[in-house]
Each structure stands twice: as structure tokens, then as C-alpha cells.
C-alpha positions as CSV (number, residue, x, y, z in Angstrom):
1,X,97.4,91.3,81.8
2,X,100.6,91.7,83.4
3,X,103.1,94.5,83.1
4,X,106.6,95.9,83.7
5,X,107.0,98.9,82.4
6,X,107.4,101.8,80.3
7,X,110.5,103.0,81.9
8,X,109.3,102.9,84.9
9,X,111.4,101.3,87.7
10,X,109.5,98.5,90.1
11,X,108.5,99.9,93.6
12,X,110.2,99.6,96.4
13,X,108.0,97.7,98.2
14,X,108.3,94.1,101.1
15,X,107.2,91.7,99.3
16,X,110.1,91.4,97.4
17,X,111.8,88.0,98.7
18,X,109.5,87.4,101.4
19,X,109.6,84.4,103.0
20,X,106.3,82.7,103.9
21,X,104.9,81.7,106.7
22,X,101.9,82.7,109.3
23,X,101.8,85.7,111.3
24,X,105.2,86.5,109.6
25,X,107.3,83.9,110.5
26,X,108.2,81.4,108.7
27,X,107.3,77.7,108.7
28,X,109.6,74.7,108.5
29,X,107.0,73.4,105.8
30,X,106.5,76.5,103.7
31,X,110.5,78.0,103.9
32,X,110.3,77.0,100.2
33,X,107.8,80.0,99.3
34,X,108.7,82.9,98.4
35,X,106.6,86.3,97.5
36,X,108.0,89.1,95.2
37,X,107.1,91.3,92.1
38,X,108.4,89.4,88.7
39,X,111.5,90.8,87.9
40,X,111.9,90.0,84.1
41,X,111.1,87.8,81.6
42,X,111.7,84.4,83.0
43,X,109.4,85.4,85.7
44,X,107.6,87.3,83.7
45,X,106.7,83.8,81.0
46,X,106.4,81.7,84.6
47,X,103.5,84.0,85.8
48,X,102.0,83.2,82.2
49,X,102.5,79.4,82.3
50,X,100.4,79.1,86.0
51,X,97.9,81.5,83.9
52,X,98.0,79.2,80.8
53,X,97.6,75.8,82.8
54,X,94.4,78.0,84.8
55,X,92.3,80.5,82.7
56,X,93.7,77.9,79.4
57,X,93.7,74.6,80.2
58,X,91.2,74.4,83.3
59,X,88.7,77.0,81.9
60,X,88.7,77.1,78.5
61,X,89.6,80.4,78.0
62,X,91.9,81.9,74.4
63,X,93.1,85.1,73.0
64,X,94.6,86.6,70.4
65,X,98.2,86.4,72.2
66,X,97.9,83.1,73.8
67,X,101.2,81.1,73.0
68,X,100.1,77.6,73.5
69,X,103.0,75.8,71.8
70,X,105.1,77.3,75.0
71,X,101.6,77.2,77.5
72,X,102.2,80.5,78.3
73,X,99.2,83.2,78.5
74,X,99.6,86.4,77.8
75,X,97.7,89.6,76.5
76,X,99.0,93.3,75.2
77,X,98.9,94.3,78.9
78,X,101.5,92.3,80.8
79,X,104.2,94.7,79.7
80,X,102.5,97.5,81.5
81,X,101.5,95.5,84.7
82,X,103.4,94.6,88.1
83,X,103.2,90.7,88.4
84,X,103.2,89.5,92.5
85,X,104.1,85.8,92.1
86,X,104.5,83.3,94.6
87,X,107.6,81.0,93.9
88,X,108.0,77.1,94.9
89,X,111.6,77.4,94.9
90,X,112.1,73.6,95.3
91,X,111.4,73.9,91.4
92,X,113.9,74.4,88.6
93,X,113.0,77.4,87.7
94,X,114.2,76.4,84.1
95,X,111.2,74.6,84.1
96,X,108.9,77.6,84.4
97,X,106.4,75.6,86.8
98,X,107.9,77.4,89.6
99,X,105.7,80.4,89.8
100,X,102.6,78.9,92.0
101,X,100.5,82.0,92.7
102,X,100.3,85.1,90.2
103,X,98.4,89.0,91.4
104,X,98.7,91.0,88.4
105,X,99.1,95.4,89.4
106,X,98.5,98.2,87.5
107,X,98.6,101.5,89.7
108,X,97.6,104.8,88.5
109,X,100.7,106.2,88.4
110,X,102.0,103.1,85.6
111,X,99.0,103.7,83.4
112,X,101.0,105.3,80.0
113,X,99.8,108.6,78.8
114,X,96.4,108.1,76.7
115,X,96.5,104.6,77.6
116,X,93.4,102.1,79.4
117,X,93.4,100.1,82.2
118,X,92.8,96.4,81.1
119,X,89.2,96.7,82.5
120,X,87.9,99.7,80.3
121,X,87.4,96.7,77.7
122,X,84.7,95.6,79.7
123,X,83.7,98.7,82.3
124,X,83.1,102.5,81.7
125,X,85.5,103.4,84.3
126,X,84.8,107.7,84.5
127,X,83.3,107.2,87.4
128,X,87.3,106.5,89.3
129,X,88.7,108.7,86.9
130,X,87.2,111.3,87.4
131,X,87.4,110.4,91.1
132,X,91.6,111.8,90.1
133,X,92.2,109.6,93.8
134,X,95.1,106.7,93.8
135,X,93.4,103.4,92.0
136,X,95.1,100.2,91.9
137,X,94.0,98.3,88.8
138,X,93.8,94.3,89.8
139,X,93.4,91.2,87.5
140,X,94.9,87.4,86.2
141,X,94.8,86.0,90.1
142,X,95.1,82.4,90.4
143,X,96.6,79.7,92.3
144,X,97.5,76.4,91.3
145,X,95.5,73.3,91.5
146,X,97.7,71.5,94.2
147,X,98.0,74.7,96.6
148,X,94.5,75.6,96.2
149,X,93.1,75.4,100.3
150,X,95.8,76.4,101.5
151,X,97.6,79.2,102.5
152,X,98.8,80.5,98.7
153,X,96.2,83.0,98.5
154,X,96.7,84.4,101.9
155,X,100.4,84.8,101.0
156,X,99.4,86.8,97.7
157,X,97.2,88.8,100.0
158,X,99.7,89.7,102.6
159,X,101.7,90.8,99.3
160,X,98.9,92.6,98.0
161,X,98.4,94.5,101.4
162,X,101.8,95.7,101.4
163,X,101.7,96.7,97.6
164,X,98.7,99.0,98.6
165,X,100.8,100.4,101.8
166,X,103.5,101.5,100.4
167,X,102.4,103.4,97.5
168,X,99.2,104.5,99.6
169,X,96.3,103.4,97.0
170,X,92.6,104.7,97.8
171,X,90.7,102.7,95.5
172,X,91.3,99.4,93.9
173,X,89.4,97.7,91.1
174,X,89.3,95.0,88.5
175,X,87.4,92.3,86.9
176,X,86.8,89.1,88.8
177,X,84.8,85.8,87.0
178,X,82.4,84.0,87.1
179,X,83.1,80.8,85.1
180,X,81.1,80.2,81.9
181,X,78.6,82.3,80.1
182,X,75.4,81.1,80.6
183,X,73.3,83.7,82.5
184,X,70.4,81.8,83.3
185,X,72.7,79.3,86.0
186,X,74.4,82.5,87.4
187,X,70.9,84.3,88.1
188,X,71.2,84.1,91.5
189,X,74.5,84.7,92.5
190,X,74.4,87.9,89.9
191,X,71.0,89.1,91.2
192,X,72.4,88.7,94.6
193,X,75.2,90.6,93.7
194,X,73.0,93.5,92.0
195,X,70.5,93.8,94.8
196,X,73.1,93.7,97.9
197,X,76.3,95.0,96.9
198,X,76.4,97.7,94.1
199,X,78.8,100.4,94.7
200,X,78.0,103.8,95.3
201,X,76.9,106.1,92.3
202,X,80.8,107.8,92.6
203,X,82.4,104.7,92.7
204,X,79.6,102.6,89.7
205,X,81.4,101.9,86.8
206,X,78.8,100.1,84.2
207,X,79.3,97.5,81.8
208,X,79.6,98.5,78.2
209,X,79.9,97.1,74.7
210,X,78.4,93.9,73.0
211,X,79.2,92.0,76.2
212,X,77.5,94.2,78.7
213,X,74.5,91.7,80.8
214,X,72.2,93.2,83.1
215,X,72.5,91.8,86.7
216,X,69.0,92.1,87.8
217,X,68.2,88.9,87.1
218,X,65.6,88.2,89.7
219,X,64.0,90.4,91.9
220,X,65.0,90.5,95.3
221,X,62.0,88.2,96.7
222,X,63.2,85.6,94.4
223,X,66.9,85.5,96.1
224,X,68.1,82.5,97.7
225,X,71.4,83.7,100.1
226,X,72.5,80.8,100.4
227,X,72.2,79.4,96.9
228,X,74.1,83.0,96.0
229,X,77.1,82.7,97.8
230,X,77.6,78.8,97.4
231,X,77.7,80.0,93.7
232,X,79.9,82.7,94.2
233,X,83.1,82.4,93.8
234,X,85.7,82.1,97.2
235,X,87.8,85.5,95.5
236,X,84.5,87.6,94.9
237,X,83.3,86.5,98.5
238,X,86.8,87.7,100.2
239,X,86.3,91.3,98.7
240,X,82.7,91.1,99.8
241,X,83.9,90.6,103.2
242,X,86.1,93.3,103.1
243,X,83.5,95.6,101.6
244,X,83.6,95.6,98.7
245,X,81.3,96.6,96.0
246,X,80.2,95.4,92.2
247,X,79.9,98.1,89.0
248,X,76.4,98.1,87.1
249,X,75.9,94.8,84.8
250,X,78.3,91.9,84.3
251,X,80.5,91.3,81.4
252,X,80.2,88.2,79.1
253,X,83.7,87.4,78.1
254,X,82.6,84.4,75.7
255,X,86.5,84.6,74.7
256,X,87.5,83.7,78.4
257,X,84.4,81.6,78.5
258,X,83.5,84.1,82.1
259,X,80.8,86.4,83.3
260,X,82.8,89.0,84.8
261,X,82.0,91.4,87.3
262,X,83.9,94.6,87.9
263,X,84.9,94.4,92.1
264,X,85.3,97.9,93.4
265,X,86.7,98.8,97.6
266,X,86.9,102.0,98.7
267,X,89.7,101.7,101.9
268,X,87.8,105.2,102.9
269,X,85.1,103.2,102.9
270,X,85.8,100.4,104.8
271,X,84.7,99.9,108.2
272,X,86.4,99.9,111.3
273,X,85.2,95.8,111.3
274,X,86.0,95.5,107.3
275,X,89.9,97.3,108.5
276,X,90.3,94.8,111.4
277,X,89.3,91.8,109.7
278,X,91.9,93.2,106.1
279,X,94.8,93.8,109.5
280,X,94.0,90.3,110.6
281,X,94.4,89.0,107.3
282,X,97.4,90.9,106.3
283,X,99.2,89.5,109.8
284,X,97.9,86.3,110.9
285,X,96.5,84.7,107.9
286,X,99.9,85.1,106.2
């Protein structure tokens, strides 16, 4: 789940060696973060070592590709996608521990010919297909442990933001997780999920294949709000917020040892509230 690409040259785009800090200016205790797309394989093998010690090591997850000699994981994707990272450059980056926040990209226009977005394994995605509008495919986020409460994931954000700027994406989509597989302690949140905030018939792509779960868990006088969100995660929430949307059904990825859900937003869509509060966030949470 990561790229570079066939041919293609990286975007020009501002993340590229931005320096961190809130409301764009940087801080005398985070002038040691920087955000910019990977840009080769020593980045590229750092991005998979923060992925290895958080989808591997904290939650179980495998795959045919996973190198875990070298802790580094990695799928048949990554040479297709842009990788945002988020560098500690008080690290060696010998070490490959530098890399401290990963957003993995895939826009339309970097899909290969005849080739499938990373989420097609899970979702019918026809529905934004045929839609033939500018999609931004995203997936593999994660922070590390010891920046986790911070402002990492803002910084990834503000990356992300300008990413979708600057090549002027309509739609963007991917699978987030839920972690482990058992259906009966994700009821709520799912049902919740099912009942509140499934996307629009143009915009619902549907689970498919031996993993496909409904979401309909409960009915909707069975739903507990607050029980839902608690057990939702913070990433799925910030979308939510943002308004975002889920497909039909979840995904058990038993592999991954996650429930996914396919996260859709619509930036036609979103409301003048939903494009302050993104503005806010891509400024002042920074």
C-alpha cells in the first residue's frame, strides 16, 4: 500500500520539506519535523518499518509480502502509491526509525491502465468509477506510539489538505479499521455507522467477496451513541466530522486481523460548517 510510480513523476505539491509547527510556523520544539512525499527507497523501506512496528507488531496483522527479518511491511501496491511521511530528523536516518507518521496516496490519474485501487480487494468501487470525477485513493495511516496525542496527525493532515489542493481531487476514499474481527463486540459502533452515515446511492460502494459483513447489526432502537463513538476509532471519527460517509457492509480482513470499513467524502458535499472546520484544521491545527 504505498507507491511511486510507473513513470510517473511525483507532484509538485507543499508539503515537500515542510517544516512543522501550528498555524504554519514553526515551533522551537517541533523544528525537528518535517512533512514531504517519500522520495525513494530509503524513505520508501522507512514508511514500511513505522507500518511494520503498527499494523505488525501492535496489531497482529501479516501478508504475503511482509519482510519481517528487516520489519518492514509492504504489499504489491507501494510501488504505485505516493507515501506522505513525517520525518524525526533528530534520527539517523540509517536507522530507518526516522519516518514517524506515514499517509499512503493513490490519485486517479496514477492508477496504471487496467489496474485496481488497493480497496477493490475489499469494495465494489463502480459506483466512483463510474462517477469518471477526480478520486484520491487513501490507506496504511499511522503514527507512532510515542507521538500518538499529539500533533503528528494534524501535520499529516495539513499534508494531506495540500495534496488534495493542488491536484484538485473531488472525491477521496479508502479503507479505514476497526481492530480485530469479531463482529459481535463491534455491533454497535458498525450499526451506528450503517444507520447514521452511509453514503449516498452514487457515492455507495459495497463490500464484496468472502470477507463482505453486513453492518446492520442492531436496529436503530438498539443504538447506544455514546457506546458507538467511544468504540470508534479517533481516524474514522475525524472523517465523520468532516462529513464523511461509510460504503455498504464492512470487510473482515482476518489477514490484518481488522473490520474495515470503506470511508467515502465528497468535498462537493461538504458543508459550509464541514469546509470551515477541514480550513481550520488545515491552518491552525497544523
Amino acid at each position: 500500500m504505498w507507491w511511486r510510480g510507473n513513470g510517473c513523476k511525483a507532484p509538485r505539491v507543499p508539503v515537500t520539506g515542510r517544516r512543522c509547527g501550528r498555524g504554519g510556523v514553526v515551533q522551537a520544539d517541533e523544528a525537528h519535523l518535517v512533512l514531504r512525499l517519500a522520495r525513494g527507497p530509503r524513505d520508501l523501506a522507512a514508511a514500511q518499518r513505522l507500518r511494520y512496528r503498527v499494523f505488525v507488531t501492535e496489531l497482529g496483522g501479516d501478508g504475503p509480502l511482509v519482510d519481517h527479518p528487516n520489519r518492514l511491511e509492504r504489499d504489491a501496491f507501494d510501488p504505485i502509491f505516493d507515501h506522505l511521511i513525517l520525518v524525526d530528523t533528530r534520527i539517523d536516518p540509517a536507522s530507518l526509525d526516522d519516518v514517524i507518521g506515514v499517509y499512503r496516496l493513490l490519485p486517479w490519474d496514477r492508477l496504471p491502465p487496467g489496474g485496481d485501487y488497493y480497496s477493490a480487494g475489499e469494495y465494489d468501487l463502480a459506483p466512483l468509477i463510474a462517477s469518471r470525477r477526480r478520486l484520491l485513493e487513501l490507506g496504511r495511516s499511522c503514527v507512532h506510539p510515542a507521538h500518538r496525542g499529539g500533533t503528528a496527525m494534524f501535520h499529516l493532515w495539513n499534508g494531506l489538505a495540500d495534496y488534495v489542493q493542488a491536484r484538485d481531487i473531488e472525491v477521496l476514499f479508502g479503507v479505514a479499521s476497526f481492530h480485530g474481527t469479531d463482529l459481535s463486540r463491534l455491533a454497535q459502533p458498525l450499526s451506528w455507522l450503517h444507520h447514521h452515515h452511509l453514503a449516498p446511492p452514487d457515492l455507495r460502494v459495497a463490500a464484496r467477496g468472502p470477507g463482505r459483513a453486513g453492518m446492520d447489526l442492531l436496529p436503530p432502537e438498539a443504538l447506544d451513541r455514546k457506546a458507538a463513538m467511544l468504540a470508534t476509532p479517533a481516524l474514522i471519527k475525524a472523517y465523520l466530522r468532516l462529513g464523511g460517509f461509510v460504503g455498504e457492509g464492512a470487510f473482515v480482513d482476518r489477514a490484518f486481523n481488522t473490520t474495515d470499513v470503506c470511508l467515502v467524502m465528497d468535498t462537493a458535499r461538504m458543508s459550509d460548517r464541514h469546509r470551515a472546520f477541514y480550513m481550520r484544521s488545515h491552518g491552525a491545527l497544523a
